[in-house]
N, C-alpha and C positions, 0 to 999 in steps of 0.2 A: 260356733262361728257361723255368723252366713253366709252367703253364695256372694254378695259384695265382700268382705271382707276377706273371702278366700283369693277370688279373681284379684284384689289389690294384694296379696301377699304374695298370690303367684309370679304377676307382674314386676311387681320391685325386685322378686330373685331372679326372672329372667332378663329384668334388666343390669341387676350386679355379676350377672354371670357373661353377659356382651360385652361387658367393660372391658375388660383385656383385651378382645378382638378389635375393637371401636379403635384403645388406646395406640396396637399395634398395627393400624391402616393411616399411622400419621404418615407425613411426604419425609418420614429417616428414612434412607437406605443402610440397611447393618448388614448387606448381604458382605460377606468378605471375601465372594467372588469379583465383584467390581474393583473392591481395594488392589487387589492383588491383580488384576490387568491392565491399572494404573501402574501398580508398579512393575511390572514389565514391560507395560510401554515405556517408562523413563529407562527403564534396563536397555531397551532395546537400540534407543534413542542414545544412550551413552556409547555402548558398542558400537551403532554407526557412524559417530563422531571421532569417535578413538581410531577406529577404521579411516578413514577418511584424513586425520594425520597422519599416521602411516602412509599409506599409497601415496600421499602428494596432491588431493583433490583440494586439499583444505591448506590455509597457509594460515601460519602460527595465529594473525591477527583473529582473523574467525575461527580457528578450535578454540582460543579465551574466549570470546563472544558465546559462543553454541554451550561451551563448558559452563560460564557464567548463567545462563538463561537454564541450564540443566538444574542447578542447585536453585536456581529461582523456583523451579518447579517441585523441587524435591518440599524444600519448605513451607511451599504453596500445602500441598498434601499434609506433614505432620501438622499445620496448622487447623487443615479441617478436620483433621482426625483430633485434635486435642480432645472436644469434648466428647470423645467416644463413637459419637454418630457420624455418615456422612448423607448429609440431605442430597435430593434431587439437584439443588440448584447449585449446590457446593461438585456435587459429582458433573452438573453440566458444564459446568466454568475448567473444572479441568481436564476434561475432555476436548474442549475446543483451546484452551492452551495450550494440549499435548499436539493438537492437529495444525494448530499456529505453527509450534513448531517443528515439526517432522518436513512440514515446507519450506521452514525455514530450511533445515539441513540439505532438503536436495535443492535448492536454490544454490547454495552456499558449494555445495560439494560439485556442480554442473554447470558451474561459472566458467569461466575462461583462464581463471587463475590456476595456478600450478605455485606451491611451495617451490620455492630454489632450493632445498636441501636435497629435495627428492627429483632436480632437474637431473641428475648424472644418473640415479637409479632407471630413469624413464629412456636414457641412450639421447639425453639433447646435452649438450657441452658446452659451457659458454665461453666465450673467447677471455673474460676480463669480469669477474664475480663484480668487480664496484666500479668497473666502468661508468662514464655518465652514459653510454647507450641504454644501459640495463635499465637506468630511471627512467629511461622516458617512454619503457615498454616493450623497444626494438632489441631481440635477443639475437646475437650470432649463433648460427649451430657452426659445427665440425663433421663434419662426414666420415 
């Protein structure tokens, strides 16, 4: 063999031998560190929701909403995960989703509203649960 023939043999094997390295600096992320801080953030995000009906921050209409937008997210993710990978651009989309919403929540939870269930747990009293005062905002306390 000559000295051309050797240099193109050696070449085509150090090129089949990059191949895998080439093939695995595509823009997948398969790290299943990311997956999994994805889903502790929706972990996370659930708890503070679930919290937040509890205490009386959140009234029934927006824990549906927050709940509702929670499972939106959930199936946002198994749908990127379907084909196994989850690309850059799949992993940025729900990133700024989950950050959409976490704002959402303390908007939602730092509002001015107060659940009436949890109005007597807080020490406010109202004089008449379906009073027409209560509609229009105006709450009586009791001391």
């Amino acid at each position: 063999m000559n000295a051309k023939g050797l240099v193109i043999t050696s070449l085509s094997a150090l090129a089949l031998l990059a191949l895998p390295s080439v093939a695995s600096a595509s823009p997948m992320n398969t790290e299943r560190g990311v997956v999994s801080q994805i889903e502790w953030r929706i972990d996370n995000q659930l708890r503070r929701i679930q919290n937040g009906r509890i205490d009386g921050s959140l009234t029934r209409h927006e824990f549906r909403q927050l709940m509702r937008a929670n499972r939106r997210l959930n199936r946002k993710l198994d749908r990127a995960l379907f084909d196994g990978f989850l690309s850059v651009f799949e992993e940025d989309r729900l990133f700024a989703t989950l950050d959409n919403q976490s704002a959402r929540i303390h908007r939602m939870k730092h509002n001015r509203r107060i659940a009436r269930v949890m109005m007597h747990r807080r020490g406010l009293r109202t004089r008449h649960m379906h009073s027409p005062r209560l509609r229009t905002g105006r709450v009586a306390y009791r001391f």
